[in-house]
N, C-alpha and C positions, 0 to 999 in steps of 0.2 A: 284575537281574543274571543270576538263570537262564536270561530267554531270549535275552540276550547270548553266553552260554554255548552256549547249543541253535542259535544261526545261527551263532556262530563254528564248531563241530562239523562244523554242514551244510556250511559252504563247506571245512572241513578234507578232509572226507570229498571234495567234489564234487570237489575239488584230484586231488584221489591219482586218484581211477578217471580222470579224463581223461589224467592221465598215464601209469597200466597202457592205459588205450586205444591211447594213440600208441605205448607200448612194444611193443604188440599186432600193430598197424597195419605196425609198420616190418621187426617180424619176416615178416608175412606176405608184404611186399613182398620183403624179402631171399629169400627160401623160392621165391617165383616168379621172380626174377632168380638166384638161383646153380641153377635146375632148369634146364641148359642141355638136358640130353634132351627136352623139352617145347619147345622154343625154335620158332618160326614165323617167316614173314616177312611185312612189311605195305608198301602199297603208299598212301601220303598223296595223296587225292586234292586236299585243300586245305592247302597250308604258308604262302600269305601272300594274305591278303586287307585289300583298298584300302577301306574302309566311305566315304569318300568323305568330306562335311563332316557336322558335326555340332555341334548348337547347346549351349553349355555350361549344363551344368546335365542334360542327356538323359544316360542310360544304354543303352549301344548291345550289341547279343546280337549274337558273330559265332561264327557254328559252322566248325568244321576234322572233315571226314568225312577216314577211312580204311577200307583192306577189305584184309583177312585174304588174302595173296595162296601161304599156307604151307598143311600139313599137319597142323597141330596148330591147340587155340583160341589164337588172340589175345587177350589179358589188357592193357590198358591199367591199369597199374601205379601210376599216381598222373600229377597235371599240375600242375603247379607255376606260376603268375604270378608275372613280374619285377617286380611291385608291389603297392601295397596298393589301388592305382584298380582292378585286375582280380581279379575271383573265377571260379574254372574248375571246371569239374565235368566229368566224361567218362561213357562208358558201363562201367558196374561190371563188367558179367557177361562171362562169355565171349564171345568173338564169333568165332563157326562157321567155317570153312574157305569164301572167296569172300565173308560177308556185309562189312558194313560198321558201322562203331561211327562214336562222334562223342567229341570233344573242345569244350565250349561256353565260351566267357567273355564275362565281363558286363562290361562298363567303363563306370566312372563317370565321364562326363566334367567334373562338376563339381571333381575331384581335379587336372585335367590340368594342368602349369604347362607355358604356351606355347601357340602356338597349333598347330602340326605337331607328332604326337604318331607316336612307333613304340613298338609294345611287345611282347611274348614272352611266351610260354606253352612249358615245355616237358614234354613228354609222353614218360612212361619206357613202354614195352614189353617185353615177353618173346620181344627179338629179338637178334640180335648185336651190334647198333647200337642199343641199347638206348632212348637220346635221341633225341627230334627236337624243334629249334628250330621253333615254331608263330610267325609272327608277326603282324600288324596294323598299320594305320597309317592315318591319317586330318586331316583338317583339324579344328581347332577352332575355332565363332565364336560370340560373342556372344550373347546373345538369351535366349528364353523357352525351354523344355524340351518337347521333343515324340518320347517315347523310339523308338525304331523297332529293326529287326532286320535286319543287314547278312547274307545269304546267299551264298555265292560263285555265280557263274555263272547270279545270276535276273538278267534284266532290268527293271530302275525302271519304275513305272506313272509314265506321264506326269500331269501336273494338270491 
């Protein structure tokens, strides 16, 4: 009975701080989104990329670069996926006046219902136009899983 007691507590406890986290997280976003005197402009070098076919069951990595086209850093503020098939991660830190950041999601295509798949990412900034719609979109077929990583603008090695 005590150490039902001692993991109920632990998961009690674990409870609350993920939650002061996000309450953490959303103040800090708010804090960089209402600092309009810091505000910059950015210039999305990739908003929609084709990954082409992909065999179900693979997980496919498509990256979305942008570059700090302002005065001030560029803060990628959070990126949000239109579903649970996609997890997005971006570049955390500032990013310098002319460099470039990234915006990356992973899609599962074993989650895909259908075979033509579109999906979205959107990426909040500390710009005026706060949002931008990222999207993707791809064939889905069949088969055995052989994960790969869709790039914009490389060209495919032939076989």
């Amino acid at each position: 009975m005590k150490q039902l007691l001692v993991v109920l507590a632990v998961i009690v406890t674990a409870t609350m701080s993920c939650k002061d986290e996000l309450k953490e997280n959303k103040k800090a976003e708010m804090a960089v989104l209402n600092d309009t005197a810091n505000f910059t402009t950015v210039k999305w070098l990739d908003t929609a990329v084709n990954f082409g076919t992909a065999k179900l069951g693979e997980k496919i990595q498509i990256k979305f670069r942008c570059q700090n086209t302002g005065t001030k850093p560029l803060i990628i503020v959070n990126a949000r996926p239109g579903c649970g098939c996609t997890v997005a991660d971006y570049t955390k830190q500032p990013i310098a006046p002319g460099a470039e950041g990234l915006v990356t999601a992973e899609f599962d295509t074993q989650k895909a219902h259908g075979t033509s798949v579109t999906k979205y990412i959107i990426a909040t900034t500390n710009t005026l136009n706060s949002d931008m719609n990222l999207m993707f979109k791809g064939e889905i077929i069949g088969g055995e899983s052989n994960d790969k990583i869709a790039i914009p603008h490389e060209i495919p090695k032939k076989s």
